[in-house]
C-alpha positions in Angstrom: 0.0 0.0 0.0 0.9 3.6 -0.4 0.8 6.5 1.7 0.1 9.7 1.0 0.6 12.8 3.4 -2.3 14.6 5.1 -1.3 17.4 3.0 -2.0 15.7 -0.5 -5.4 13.8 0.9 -6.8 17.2 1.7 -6.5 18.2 -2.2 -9.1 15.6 -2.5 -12.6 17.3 -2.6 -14.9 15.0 -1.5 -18.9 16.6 -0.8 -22.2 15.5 -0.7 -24.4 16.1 -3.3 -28.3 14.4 -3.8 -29.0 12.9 -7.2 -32.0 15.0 -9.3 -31.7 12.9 -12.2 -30.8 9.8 -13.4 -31.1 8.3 -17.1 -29.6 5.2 -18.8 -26.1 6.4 -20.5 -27.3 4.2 -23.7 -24.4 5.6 -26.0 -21.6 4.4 -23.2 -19.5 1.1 -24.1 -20.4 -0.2 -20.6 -23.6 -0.2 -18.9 -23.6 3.2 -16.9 -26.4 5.9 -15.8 -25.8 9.3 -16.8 -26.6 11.0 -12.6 -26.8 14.8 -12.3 -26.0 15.9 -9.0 -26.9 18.8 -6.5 -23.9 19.7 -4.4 -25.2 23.1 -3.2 -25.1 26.9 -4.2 -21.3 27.0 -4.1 -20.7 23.9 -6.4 -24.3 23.6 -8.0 -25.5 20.4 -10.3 -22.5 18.6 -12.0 -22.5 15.9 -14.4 -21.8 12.1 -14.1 -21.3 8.9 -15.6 -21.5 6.4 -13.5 -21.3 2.3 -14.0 -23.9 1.7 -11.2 -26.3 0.1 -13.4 -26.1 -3.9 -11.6 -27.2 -2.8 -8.2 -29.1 0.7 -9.5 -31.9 1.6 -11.2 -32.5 5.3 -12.5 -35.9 6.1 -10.5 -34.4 4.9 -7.4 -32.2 6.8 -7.6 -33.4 10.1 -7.4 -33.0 11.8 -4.0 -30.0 9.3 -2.5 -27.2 11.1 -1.6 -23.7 10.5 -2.8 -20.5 10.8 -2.2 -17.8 12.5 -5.3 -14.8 14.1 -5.9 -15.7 17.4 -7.3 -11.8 18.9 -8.4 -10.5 16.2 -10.6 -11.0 17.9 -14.0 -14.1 16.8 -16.5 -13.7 13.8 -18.6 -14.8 13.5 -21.9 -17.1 9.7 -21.6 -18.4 9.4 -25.4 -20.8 12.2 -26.2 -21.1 13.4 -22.1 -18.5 15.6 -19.9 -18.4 13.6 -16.2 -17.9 17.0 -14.3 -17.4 14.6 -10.8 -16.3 10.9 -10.1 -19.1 9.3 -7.8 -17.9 6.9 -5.8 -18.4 3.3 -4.8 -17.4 -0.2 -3.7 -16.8 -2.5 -6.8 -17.5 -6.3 -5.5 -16.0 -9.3 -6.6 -18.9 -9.6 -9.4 -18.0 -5.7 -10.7 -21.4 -4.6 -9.4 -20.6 -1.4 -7.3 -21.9 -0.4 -4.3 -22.4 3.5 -4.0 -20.7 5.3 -0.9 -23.1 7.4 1.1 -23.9 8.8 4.0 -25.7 7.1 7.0 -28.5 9.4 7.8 -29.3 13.0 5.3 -26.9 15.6 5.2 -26.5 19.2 3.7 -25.3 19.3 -0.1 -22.3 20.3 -0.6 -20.6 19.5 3.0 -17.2 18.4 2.5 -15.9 15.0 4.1 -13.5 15.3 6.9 
């Protein structure tokens, strides 16, 4: 394993945002959702793709909160920019289970 120092983790911007919409990323190569995401007034709604689709489906998951990195810079996916990199737990079957937080939290709070 490597470390890091404290220093270099806190240049990873991780926040809370809650999903407004999802929709089925039907151009990507691998099943993925395209998710829009509310991280508050100072970050607003940023784009994602996101390869959730085993565990996920798009109307559920309206509302859930996430967890992303919101400073790694956008990536062009096929026709989409992912502003954000959502994050999750890939299992041993390459499903992935989505980090978030235990009980509701204000958008845009940043993980310490």
């Amino acid at each position: 394993m490597t470390t890091i120092s404290w220093q270099e983790f806190e240049q990873v911007d991780l926040r809370v945002g809650s999903i407004v919409t999802a929709e089925v990323f039907s151009e990507a190569r691998r099943p993925a959702f395209i998710l829009h995401v509310d991280f508050g007034a100072d970050i607003g709604v940023l784009k994602s793709s996101a390869q959730v689709t085993d565990l996920y489906q798009p109307d559920e998951l309206v509302g859930q909160q996430v967890i992303a990195v919101v400073n790694f810079p956008p990536k062009q996916i096929g026709p989409i920019q992912s502003q954000c990199l959502i994050t999750g737990f890939p299992q041993a079957d390459g499903s992935v289970v989505l980090i978030q937080p235990e009980r509701p939290v204000a958008n845009g709070l940043k993980l310490a």
